[in-house]
C-alpha positions as CSV (number, residue, x, y, z in Angstrom):
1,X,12.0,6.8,33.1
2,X,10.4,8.5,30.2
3,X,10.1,6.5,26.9
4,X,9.9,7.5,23.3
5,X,7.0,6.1,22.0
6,X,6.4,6.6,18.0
7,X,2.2,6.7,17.1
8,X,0.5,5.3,14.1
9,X,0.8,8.9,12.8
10,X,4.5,8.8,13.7
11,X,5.0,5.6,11.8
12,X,3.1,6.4,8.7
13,X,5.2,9.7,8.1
14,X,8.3,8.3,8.8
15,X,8.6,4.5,7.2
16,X,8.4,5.2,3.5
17,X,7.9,2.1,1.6
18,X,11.0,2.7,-0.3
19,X,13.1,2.8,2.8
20,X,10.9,-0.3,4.3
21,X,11.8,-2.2,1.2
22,X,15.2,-1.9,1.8
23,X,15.5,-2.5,5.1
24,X,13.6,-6.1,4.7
25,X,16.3,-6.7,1.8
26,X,18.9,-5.8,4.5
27,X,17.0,-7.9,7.4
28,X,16.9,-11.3,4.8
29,X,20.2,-11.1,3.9
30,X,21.1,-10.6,7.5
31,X,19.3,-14.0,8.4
32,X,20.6,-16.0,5.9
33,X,24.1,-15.1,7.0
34,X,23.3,-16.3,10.3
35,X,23.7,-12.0,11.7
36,X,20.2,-12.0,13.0
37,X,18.2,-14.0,16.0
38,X,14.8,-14.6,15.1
39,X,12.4,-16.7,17.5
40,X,9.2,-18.5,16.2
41,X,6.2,-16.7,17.3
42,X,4.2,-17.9,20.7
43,X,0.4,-17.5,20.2
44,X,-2.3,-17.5,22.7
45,X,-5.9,-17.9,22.2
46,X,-7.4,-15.3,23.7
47,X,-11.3,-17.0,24.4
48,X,-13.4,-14.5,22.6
49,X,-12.3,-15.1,18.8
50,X,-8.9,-13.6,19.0
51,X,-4.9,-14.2,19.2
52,X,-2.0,-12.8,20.9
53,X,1.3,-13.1,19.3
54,X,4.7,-12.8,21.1
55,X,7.5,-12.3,18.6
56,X,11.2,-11.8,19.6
57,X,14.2,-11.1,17.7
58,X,17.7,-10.0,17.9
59,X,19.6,-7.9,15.2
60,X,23.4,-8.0,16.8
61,X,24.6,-5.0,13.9
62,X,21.7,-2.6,15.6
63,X,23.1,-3.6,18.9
64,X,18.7,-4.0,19.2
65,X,16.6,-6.6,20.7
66,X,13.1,-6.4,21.2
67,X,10.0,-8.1,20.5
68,X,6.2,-7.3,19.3
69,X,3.0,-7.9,20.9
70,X,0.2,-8.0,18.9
71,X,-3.4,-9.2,19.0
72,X,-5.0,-10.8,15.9
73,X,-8.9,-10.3,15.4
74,X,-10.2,-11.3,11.7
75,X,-13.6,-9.9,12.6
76,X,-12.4,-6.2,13.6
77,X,-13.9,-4.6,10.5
78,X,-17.4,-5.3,11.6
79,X,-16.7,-2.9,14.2
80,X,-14.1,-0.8,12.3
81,X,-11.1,-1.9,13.7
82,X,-7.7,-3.3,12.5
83,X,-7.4,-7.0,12.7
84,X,-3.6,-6.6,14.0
85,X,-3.2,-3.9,17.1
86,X,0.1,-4.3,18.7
87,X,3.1,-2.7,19.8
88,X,6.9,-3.4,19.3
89,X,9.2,-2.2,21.8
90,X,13.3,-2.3,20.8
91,X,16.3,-3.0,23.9
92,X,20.0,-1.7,23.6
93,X,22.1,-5.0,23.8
94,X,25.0,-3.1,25.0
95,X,23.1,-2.1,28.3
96,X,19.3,-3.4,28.3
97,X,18.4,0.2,27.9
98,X,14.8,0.6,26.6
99,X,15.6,2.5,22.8
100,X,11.6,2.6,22.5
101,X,7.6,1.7,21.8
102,X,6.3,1.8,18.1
103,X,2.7,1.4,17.1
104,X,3.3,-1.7,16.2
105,X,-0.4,-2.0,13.8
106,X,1.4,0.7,11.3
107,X,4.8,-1.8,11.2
108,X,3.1,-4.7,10.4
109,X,1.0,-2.7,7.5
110,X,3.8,-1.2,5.9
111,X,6.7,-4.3,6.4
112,X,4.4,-6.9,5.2
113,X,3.9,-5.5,1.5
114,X,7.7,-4.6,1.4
115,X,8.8,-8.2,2.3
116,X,5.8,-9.3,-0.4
117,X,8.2,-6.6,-3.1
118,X,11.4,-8.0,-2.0
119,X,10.3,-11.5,-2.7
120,X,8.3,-9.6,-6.3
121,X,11.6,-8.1,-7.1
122,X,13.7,-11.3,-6.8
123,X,10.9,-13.6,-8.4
124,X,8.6,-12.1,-10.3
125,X,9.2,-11.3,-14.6
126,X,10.6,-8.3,-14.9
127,X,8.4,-7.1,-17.1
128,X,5.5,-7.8,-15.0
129,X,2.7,-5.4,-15.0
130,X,-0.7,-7.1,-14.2
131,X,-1.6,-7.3,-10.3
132,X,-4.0,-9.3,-9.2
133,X,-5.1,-8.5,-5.2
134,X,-7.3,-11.0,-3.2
135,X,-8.8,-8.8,-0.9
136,X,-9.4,-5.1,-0.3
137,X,-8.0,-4.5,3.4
138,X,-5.4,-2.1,4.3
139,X,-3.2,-5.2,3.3
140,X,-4.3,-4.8,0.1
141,X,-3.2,-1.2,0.2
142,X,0.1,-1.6,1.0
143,X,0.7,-4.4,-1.0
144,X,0.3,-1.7,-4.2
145,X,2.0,0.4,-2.7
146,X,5.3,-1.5,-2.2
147,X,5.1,-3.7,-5.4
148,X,4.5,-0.4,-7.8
149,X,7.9,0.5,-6.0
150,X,9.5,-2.9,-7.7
151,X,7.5,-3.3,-10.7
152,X,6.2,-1.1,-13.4
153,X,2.4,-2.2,-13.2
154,X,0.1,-0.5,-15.3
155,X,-3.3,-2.9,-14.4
156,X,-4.7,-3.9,-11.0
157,X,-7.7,-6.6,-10.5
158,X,-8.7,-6.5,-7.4
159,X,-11.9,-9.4,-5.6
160,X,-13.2,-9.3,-2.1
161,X,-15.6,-11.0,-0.6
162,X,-16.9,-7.8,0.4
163,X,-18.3,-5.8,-2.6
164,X,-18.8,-2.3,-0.6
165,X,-14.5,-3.0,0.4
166,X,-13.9,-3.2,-2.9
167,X,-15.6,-0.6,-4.2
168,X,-13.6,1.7,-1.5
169,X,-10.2,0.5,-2.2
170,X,-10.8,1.0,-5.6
171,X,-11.7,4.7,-5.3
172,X,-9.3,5.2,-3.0
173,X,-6.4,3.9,-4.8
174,X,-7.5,5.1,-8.3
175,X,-7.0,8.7,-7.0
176,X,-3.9,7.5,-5.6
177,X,-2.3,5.9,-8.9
178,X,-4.4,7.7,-11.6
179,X,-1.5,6.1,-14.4
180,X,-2.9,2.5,-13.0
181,X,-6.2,1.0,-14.1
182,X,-7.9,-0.7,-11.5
183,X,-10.9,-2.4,-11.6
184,X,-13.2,-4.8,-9.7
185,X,-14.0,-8.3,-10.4
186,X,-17.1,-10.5,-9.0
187,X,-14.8,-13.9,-8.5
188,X,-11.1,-14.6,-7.5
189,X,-11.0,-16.6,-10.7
190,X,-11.5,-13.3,-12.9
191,X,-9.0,-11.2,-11.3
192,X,-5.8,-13.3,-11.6
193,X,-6.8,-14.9,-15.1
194,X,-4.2,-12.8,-16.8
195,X,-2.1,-11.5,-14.1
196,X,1.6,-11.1,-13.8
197,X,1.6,-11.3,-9.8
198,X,-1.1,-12.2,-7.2
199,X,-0.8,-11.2,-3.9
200,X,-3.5,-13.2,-1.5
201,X,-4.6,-10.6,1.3
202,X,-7.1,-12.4,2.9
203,X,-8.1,-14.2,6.6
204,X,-9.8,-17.2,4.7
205,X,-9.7,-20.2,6.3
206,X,-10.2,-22.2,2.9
207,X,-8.7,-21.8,-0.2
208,X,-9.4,-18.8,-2.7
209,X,-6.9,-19.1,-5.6
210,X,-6.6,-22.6,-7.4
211,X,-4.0,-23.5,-9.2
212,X,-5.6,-24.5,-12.4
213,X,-6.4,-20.3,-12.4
214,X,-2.6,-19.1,-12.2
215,X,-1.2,-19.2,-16.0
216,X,2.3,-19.7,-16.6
217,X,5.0,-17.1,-15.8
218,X,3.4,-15.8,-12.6
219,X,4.5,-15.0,-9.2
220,X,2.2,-15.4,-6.2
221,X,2.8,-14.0,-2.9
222,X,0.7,-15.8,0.2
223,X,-0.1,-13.3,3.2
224,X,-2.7,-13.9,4.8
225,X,-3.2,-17.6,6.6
226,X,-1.2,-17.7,9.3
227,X,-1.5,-21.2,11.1
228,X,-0.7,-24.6,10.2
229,X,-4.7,-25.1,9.4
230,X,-5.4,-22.2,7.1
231,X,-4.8,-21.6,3.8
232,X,-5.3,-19.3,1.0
233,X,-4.0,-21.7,-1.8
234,X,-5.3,-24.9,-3.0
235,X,-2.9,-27.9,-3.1
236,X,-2.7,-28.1,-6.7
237,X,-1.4,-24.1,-6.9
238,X,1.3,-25.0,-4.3
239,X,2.4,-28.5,-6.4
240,X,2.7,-26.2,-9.6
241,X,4.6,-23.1,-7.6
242,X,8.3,-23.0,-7.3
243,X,8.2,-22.5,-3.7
244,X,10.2,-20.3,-0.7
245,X,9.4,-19.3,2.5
246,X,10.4,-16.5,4.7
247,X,11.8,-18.6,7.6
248,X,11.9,-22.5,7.7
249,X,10.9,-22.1,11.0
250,X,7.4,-20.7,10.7
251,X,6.7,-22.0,7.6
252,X,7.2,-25.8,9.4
253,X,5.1,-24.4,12.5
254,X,2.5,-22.3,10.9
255,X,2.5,-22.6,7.3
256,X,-1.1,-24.5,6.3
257,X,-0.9,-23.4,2.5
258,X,2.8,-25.9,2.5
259,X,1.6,-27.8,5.4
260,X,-1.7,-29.2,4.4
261,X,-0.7,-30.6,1.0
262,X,2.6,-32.1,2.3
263,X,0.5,-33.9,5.0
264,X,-1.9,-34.8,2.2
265,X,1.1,-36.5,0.3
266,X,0.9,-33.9,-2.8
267,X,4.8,-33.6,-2.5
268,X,7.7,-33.7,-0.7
269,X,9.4,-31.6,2.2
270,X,12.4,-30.6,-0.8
271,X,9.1,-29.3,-2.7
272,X,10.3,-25.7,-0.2
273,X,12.8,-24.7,-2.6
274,X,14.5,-22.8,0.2
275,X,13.8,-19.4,2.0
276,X,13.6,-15.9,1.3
277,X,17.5,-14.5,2.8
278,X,18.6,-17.5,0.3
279,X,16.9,-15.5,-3.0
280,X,18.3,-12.5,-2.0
281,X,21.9,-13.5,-1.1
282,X,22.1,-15.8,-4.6
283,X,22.1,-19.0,-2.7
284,X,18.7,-19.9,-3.7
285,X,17.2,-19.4,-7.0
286,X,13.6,-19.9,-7.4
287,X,13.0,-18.7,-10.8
288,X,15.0,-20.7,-14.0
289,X,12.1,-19.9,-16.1
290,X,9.7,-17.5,-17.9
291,X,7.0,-19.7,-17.5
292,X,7.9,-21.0,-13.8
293,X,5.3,-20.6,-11.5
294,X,6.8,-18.7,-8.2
295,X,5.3,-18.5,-4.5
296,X,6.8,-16.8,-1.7
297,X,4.7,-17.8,1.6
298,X,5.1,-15.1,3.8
299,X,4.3,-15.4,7.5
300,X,6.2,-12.6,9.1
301,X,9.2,-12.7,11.3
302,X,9.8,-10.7,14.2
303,X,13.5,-9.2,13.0
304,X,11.1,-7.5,10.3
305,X,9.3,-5.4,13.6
306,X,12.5,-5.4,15.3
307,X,14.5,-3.8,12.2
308,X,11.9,-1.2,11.3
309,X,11.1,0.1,14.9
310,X,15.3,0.8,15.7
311,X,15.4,2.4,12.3
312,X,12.4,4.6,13.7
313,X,13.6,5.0,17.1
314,X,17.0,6.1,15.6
315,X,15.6,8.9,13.4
């Protein structure tokens, strides 16, 4: 049997953020309909610092089924590698046919920052221009690349805990977006004292953005902890936030930035407002205020993969 497989390269060219934004609009509302399957991912520890993730979904409408395998190293860019490798392959429903492979690294990359602009466009200000990044990987990339598709922003403030990252991403990206200022800053404190929006990029275990930093009006998207004992936000930043997630779900299995503070008694379980498919369909509304404080915790769902790689296959 020959099978298409789609490279990196493949990926990149094809899955515009534009088209990537609209398909995690179409995936959301999908789920909160009840159209789409979407399983909570298994993890295994793989014994030398690393994670495999097994995500499946179903999206009945694509007649597509199929699941991504990805491993998760946080240390990779000592050696120059991506923290996520993986691979999603997609299934015809009708007959169990194989559709195809996609590099599944290049999905992740460019989904994740279009679910962050789906949850910017719905919850953030309009009139938003100031973002702040917390961190300077390729997450950090994309993430400007698909919220300057929902917002007009003008200013980026970017920290790292690696200065020589930092100084990279913001040569890089200055010839990218030479109508955007963007500019450095020595603590996390400094680059979201006046931003709009703050997206967290980041595979800190503790927290890095406090709440007693985050004026009001602002919308925060939460990337990059990923299990029920990380977290990227301090308790008092999630008590302040109007807060969804992307799937109750993970959130409940994996969320530590919700978790942590609920176990500590900070608030309640109805403190999550509700999740992401509810903003976009109108059944959820997270933001009744200029000055409301918003947070969308992303921790990505395998109908995002599954979505992206058909559309791919199909082209």
């Amino acid at each position: 049997m020959e099978i298409k497989y789609l490279s990196s390269r493949e990926v990149y060219e094809k899955l515009d953020m534009d088209s990537c934004i609209g398909l995690m609009e179409e995936v959301f509302a999908a789920l909160s309909n009840g159209e789409v399957e979407n399983v909570v991912r298994s993890m295994l520890n793989t014994g030398e610092g690393g994670l495999l993730g097994i995500m499946p979904g179903l999206i009945p409408s694509k007649h597509a089924i199929g699941a991504k395998l990805i491993t998760i190293f946080h240390d990779n860019y000592l050696q120059g590698l991506p923290s996520h490798q993986g691979i999603v392959a997609v299934y015809d429903t009708t007959n169990g046919t194989l559709k195809g492979i996609c590099d599944g690294t290049s999905i992740t990359a460019i989904r994740t920052g279009a679910v962050s602009a789906v949850a910017t466009k719905y919850m953030s200000r309009p009139e938003s221009t100031r973002l702040a990044l917390l961190g300077s990987g390729v997450q950090a990339g994309t993430h400007l690349d698909a919220i300057a598709c929902v917002r007009d922003i003008r200013e980026v403030t970017v920290w790292s805990n690696s200065p020589e990252s930092m100084n990279s991403f913001i040569e890089r990206y200055s010839k990218k977006y030479p109508g955007i200022t963007i500019k450095g800053c020595e603590t996390a404190q400094e680059a979201v004292k006046d931003a709009d929006i703050i997206c967290t990029v980041t595979p800190s275990h503790t927290p890095i953005l406090k709440g007693e930093w985050v004026k009001a009006g602002t919308h925060i998207n939460a990337v990059g902890a990923c299990a029920k004992r990380d977290r990227e936000l301090d308790s008092e930043c999630v008590r302040k936030s109007k807060l969804i997630c992307d799937a109750y779900s993970s959130c409940m299995a994996e969320a530590g930035d919700y978790l942590i503070p609920l176990e500590e008694g900070v608030f309640g379980e109805d403190h999550l407002l509700g999740d992401l498919g509810g903003v976009v369909t109108g059944k959820v509304t997270a933001r009744t205020s200029d000055d409301d404080i918003t947070c969308f915790e992303a921790l990505g769902l395998a109908a995002e993969d599954v979505i992206c790689a058909d559309w791919l296959l199909s082209k």
